[in-house]
N, C-alpha and C positions, 0 to 999 in steps of 0.2 A: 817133182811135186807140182799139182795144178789145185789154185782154189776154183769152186766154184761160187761164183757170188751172183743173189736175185737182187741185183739193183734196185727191182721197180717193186718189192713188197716190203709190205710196212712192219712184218714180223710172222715170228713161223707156222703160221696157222694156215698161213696160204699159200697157193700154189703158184709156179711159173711156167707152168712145160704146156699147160694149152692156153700159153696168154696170146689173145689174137694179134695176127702180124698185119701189118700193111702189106696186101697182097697184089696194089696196083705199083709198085717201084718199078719202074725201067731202069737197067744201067748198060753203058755201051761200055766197049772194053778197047782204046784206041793205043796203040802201042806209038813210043818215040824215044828219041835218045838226049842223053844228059851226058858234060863232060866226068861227070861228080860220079856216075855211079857206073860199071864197066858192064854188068848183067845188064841184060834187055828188062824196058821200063815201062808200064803201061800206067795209065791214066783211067780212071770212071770214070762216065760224066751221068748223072741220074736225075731226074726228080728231085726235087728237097724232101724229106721227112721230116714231122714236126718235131722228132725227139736228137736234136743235134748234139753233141761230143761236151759240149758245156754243159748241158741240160744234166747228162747221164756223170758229169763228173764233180757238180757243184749243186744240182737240187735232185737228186734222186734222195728216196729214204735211207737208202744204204749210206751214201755219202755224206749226212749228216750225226752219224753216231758215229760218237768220239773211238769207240772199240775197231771200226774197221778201219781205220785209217792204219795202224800199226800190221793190223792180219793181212791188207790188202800188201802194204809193201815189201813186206819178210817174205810171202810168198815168190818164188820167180816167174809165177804163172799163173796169169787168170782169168779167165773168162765171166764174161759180168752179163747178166741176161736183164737188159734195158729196156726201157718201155717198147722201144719198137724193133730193136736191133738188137743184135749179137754184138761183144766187142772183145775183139782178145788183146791180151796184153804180155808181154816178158822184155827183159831185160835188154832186149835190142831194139825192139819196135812196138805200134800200139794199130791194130787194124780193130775196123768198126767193118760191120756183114754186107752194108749202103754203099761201101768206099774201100777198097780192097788196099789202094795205097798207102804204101806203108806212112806211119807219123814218124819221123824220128830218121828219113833221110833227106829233109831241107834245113833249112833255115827257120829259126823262131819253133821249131818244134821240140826240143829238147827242153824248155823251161816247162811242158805239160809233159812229161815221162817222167811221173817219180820214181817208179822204180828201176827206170834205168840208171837216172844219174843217184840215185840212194845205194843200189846196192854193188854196180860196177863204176865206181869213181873213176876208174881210168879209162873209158869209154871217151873223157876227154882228149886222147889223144885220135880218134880218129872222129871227131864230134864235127860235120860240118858247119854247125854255127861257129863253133870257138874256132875252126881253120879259117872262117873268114872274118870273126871278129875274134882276134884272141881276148879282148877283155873280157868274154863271157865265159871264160875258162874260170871265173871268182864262184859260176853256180857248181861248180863240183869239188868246193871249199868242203871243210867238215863244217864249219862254223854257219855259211852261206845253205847249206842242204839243212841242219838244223832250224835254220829261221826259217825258213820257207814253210819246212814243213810241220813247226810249230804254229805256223801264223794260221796252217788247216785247221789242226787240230784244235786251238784254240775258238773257234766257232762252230764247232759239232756240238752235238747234245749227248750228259751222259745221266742215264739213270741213277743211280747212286754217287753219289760227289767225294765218297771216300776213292773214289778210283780213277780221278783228277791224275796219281802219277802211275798208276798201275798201269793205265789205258793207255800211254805213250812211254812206258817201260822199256822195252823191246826195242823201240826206235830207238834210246838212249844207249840202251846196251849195246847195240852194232855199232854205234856211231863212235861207243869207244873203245871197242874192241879194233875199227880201223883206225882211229887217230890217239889212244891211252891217253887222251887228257881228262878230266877230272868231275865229275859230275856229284852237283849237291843241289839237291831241293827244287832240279829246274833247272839249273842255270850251270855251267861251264866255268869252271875257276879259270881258267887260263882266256876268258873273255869276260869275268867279271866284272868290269865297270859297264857293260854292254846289256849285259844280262839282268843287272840290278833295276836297270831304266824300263822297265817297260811300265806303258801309262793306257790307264782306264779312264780319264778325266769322270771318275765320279761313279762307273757304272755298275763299280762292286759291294757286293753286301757285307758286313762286318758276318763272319763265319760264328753256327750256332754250337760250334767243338773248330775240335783244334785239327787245323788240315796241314798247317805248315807255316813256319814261319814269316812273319808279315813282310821282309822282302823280297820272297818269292811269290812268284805269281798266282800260285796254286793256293793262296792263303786266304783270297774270296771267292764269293761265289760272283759271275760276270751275269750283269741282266741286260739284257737285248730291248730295249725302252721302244714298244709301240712298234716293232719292227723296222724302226730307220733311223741311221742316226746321221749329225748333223757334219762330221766327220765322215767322209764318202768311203771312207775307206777304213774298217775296223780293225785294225792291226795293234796287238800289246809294243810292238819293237818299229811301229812305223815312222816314227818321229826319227830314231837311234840307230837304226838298219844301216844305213848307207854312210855315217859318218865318220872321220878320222878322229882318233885320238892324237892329241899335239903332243908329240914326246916331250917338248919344250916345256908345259905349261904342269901346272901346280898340281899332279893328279894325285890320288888319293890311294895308298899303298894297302893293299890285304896281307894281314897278318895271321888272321887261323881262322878256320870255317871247319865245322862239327855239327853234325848230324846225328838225330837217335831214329834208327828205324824200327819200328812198331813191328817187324820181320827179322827174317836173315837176309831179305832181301832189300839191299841198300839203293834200289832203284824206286822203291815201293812206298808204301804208308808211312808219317813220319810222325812222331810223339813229340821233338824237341828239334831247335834248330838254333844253331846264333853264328852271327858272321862278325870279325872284329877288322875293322880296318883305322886307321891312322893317314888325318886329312884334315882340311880346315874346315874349322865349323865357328857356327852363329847365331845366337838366339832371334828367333824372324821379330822377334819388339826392336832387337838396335840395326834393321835395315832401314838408313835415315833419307832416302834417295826421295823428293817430294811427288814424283810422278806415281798416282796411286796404283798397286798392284794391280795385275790382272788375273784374273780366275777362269780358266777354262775348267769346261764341263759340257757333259753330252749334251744338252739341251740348246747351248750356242755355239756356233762357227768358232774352231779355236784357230791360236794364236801363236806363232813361232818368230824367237828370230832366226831360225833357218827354214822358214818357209817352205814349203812343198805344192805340188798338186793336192786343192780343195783348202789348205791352211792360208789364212793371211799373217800378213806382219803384225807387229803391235803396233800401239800407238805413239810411243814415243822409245828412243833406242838405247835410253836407262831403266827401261819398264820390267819390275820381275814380274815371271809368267808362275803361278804357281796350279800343276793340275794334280787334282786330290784321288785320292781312292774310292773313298765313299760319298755319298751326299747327305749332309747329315738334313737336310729341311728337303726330299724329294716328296713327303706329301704336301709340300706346299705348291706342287708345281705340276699345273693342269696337263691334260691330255690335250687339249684344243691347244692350247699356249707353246705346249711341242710342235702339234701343228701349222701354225701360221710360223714360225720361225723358218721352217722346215718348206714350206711355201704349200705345205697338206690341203688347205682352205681356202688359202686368199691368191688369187692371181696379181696382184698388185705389187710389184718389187719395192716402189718408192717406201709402201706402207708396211711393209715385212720391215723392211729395213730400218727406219724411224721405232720403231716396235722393239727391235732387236738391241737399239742403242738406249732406249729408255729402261730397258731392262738390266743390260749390261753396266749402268752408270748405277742403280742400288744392288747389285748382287753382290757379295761379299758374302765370301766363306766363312762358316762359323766363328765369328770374334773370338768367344773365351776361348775356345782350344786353339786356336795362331797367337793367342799371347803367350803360350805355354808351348810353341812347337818353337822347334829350332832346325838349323841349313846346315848338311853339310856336304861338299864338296865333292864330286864324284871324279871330274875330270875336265879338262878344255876338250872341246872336238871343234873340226873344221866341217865344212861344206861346198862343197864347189856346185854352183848353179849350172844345168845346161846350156842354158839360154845365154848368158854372157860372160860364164866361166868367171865370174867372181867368186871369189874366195869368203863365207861369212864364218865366226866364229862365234861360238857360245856355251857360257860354262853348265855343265848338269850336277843339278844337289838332289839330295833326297829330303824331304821333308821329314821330321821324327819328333815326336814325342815320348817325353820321359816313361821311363816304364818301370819304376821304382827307385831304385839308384841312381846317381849322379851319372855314370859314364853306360846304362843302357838303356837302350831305346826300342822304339819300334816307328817302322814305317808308316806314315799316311800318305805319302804323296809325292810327288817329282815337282822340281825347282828348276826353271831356266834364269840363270845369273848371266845380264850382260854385260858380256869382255866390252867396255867402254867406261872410259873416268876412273881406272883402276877399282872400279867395286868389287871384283873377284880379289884383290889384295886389302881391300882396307877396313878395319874393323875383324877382321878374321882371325882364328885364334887355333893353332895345331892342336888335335888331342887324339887320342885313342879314345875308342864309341867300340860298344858293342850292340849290334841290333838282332835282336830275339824273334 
């Protein structure tokens, strides 16, 4: 089977087959040898083109609707007609029309072949990255291919929002037809404390019908504020991706998760959803800690105690970090005002920054609703820094509000509890929660 895919049109009205080429490319064709590869090896060397292998993979039209991401990788074969080039792609390697050599026999090329390492997982065994680094044998995980290639799809665009799980269906369905672990709403029971975590600080819209249960990700709509955000890097799982869970520590046990699909197809549209897990929980009025919370949201630099690239520390290392789902006051909050944070306007760091703090010292998340929301416990995870391999640890809660009864709730937001002064043991109270 081969798809054909027109990268460079905006929809089917228009054509590809006389879209004009750069007709001045030179390429030389220099042959040489490698210990890695036994056939004879040659090399391009050409002119640049303005439409480089990033361009055609991450800003074309095509690559931004959510529908082709799942058609593109189920296919084993496909040829994409790009703004300026030709690019074919299967399951072993990836050639562009400019650069004959193949992607997918060095090093660092296999993290941009999804559909090699999606559809033949065991390509890791002759993978020259993973033969000379084996730790990168983790990107041909079910779990690790999952997040990758959910972190795409979740920044495409889809015409109708009912089709949120329809449109990465497919994906889900192979994935457990090769590993039979368990799929509900999104998210993988057999990585559920992983799945449950993923954070929007703020950028979702409360849904105007029901798309799916409030701790699944599919359950708002995500808005893209002004096209930048203050977070360099938009990822629902980026905070959670690379952590260990502490066998040792206090995690929170899943008990039964039930799904109603609005189909026969239990990948599909969903009517009803509730997850019930048993962990420790706490109403956020008796968090007595004096150091005042922090509230991340898209608008300011957030905040980790497990830091990463673009994330700072907090400010003090009993500080809860709490980021919300929604914004409940985003018309209070200028377009210019995203700007100078953002550094959009003002070239001046000193003043960006004084600006940012002055801000950051009145923001508080909606009062009334955090006296009525409550924490509960998701799990201990670790982190090991590259830089100087220290080890930091920090507890994740989900945030929840009552949703009629005593013992269910529904999600607004994620809680970072810091493992320091035993505040993840005190004041905490075991129960069974049901979240809807």
């Amino acid at each position: 089977m081969l798809t054909i895919a027109v990268d460079l049109a905006t929809g089917d009205r228009e054509g590809f087959l006389e879209n004009p080429r750069q007709s001045d490319f030179i390429k030389v064709k220099v042959p040489f040898k490698t210990q890695r590869v036994s056939s004879p090896a040659y090399a391009f060397v050409g002119n640049k083109i303005k439409d480089d292998l990033d361009i055609y993979q991450s800003q074309s039209p095509l690559s931004q609707r959510a529908w082709t991401l799942q058609e593109d990788l189920l296919s084993p074969r496909s040829i994409h007609y790009a703004d300026n080039q030709l690019v074919w792609e299967c399951q072993k390697n990836m050639l562009t029309e400019t650069d004959s050599t193949p992607l997918g026999t060095y090093d660092l090329a296999t993290p941009r072949l999804f559909k090699r390492y999606f559809l033949k997982p065991f390509c890791m065994l002759t993978d020259p990255l993973v033969l000379r680094y084996p730790s990168y044998s983790k990107i041909y995980t079910t779990l690790d291919r999952w997040y990758r290639i959910f972190e795409n799809y979740s920044n495409r665009l889809l015409t109708f929002e009912d089709d949120r799980f329809n449109a990465i269906s497919g994906v889900a369905k192979e994935l457990q037809q090769q590993s039979l672990m368990t799929y509900k709403a999104g998210i993988w029971l057999e990585d559920f404390r992983i799945g449950l975590l993923w954070i929007v600080e703020g950028r979702g819209m409360p849904a105007s019908h029901y798309y799916a249960p409030s701790w699944s990700w599919a359950s708002l709509k995500i808005k893209k504020h002004w096209g930048t955000s203050i977070n360099l890097i938009f990822e629902l799982y980026y905070r959670v991706r690379n952590l260990e869970l502490d066998s040792k520590g206090e995690n929170c046990e899943l008990l039964s998760c039930t799904v109603g699909p609005a189909t026969d197809d239990p990948f599909g549209r969903l009517l009803s959803g509730v997850i019930r897990l048993k962990g420790r929980w706490m109403p956020y009025s008796c968090w007595s800690v004096n150091t005042p919370t922090y509230f991340n949201t898209y608008w300011l630099k957030a905040k980790s105690h497990v830091a990463t690239r673009g994330i700072g520390f907090p400010d003090r290392p009993d500080q809860l970090i709490c980021s919300f789902d929604w914004e409940p006051d985003d018309s209070d909050i200028e377009e210019d005002e995203v700007d100078e944070f953002q550094g959009g306007t003002n070239e001046d760091e000193d003043v960006n920054t004084k600006a940012e703090e002055n801000s950051r010292e009145s923001y508080v998340w909606n009062e009334e609703i955090l006296q009525n929301a409550s924490l509960f416990q998701i799990g201990k995870f670790t982190y090991k820094a590259s830089g100087d391999g220290e080890s930091r640890s920090v507890i994740y809660a989900l945030i929840l509000i009552s949703a009629g009864d005593s013992d269910t709730f529904r999600r607004i937001g994620v809680a970072e509890v810091p493992d320091v002064d035993e505040q993840g043991n005190t004041g905490w109270q075991t129960r069974d929660v049901s979240i809807i």
